[in-house]
C-alpha positions in Angstrom: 60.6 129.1 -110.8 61.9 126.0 -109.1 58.2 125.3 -107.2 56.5 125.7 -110.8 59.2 123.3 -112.4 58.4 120.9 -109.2 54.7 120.7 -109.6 55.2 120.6 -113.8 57.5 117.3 -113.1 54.9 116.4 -110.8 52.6 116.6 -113.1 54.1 115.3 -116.3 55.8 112.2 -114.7 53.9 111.0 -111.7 50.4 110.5 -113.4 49.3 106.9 -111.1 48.1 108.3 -108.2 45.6 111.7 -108.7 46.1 112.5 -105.4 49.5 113.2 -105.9 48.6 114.8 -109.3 46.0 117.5 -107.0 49.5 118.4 -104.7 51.1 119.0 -108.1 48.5 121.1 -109.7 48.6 122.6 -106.1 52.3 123.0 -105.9 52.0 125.2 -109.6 49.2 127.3 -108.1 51.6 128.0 -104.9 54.5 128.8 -107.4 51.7 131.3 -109.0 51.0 133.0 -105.8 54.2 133.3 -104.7 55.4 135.1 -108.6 52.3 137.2 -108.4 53.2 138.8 -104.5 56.8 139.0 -105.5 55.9 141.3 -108.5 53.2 143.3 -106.3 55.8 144.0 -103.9 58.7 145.1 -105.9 56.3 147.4 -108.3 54.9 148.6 -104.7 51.7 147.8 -105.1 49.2 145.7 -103.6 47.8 144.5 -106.6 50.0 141.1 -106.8 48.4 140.6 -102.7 45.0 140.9 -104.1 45.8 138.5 -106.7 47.7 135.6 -104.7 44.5 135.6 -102.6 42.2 135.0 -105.3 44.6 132.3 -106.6 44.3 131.2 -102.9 40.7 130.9 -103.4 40.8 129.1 -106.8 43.4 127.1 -105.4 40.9 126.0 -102.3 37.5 125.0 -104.5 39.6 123.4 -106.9 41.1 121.2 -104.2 37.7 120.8 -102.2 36.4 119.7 -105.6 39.0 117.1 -106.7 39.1 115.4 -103.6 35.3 115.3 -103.3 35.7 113.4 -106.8 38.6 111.2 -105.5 36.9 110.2 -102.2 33.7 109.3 -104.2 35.7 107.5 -107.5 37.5 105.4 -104.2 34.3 104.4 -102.5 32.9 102.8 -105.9 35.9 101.6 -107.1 38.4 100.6 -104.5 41.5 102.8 -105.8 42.7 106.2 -106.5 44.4 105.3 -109.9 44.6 107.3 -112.8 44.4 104.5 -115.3 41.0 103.9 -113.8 39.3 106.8 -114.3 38.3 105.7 -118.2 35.9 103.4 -116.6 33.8 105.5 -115.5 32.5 106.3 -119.4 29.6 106.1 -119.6 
């Protein structure tokens, strides 16, 4: 609970740098994983394992995916901000 309440502050209150706001998403997903092997373990199953690995996997292309769009919004623009993002309308 205290990792999902992290990454929410994260992402309610730090909203200038997306990179930061990726870890917070990140740190939510981790919170996720960790609820979802916790419950598979004390029901004494393996279905909260199989679970935390396909958050893993979500957790992975979402990542790979935001940064590709971070890296490329940094090249054209010169900064990773937040704010900047509604320039890119088209």
């Amino acid at each position: 609970a205290r990792l999902f309440g992290v990454g929410c502050a994260g992402v309610l209150i730090i909203r200038k740098n997306s990179v930061v706001l990726l870890m917070a998403v990140q740190i939510i997903l981790l919170a996720a994983m960790l609820n979802f092997v916790a419950v598979g373990q004390a029901a004494g199953n393996s279905a909260g394992q199989v679970n935390a690995i396909l958050v893993a996997v979500i957790a992975v292309a979402q990542m790979v995916l935001g940064l590709a769009i971070t890296i490329a919004f940094f090249r054209n623009r010169g900064s990773v901000a937040v704010e900047d993002v509604d320039t890119l309308r088209g």
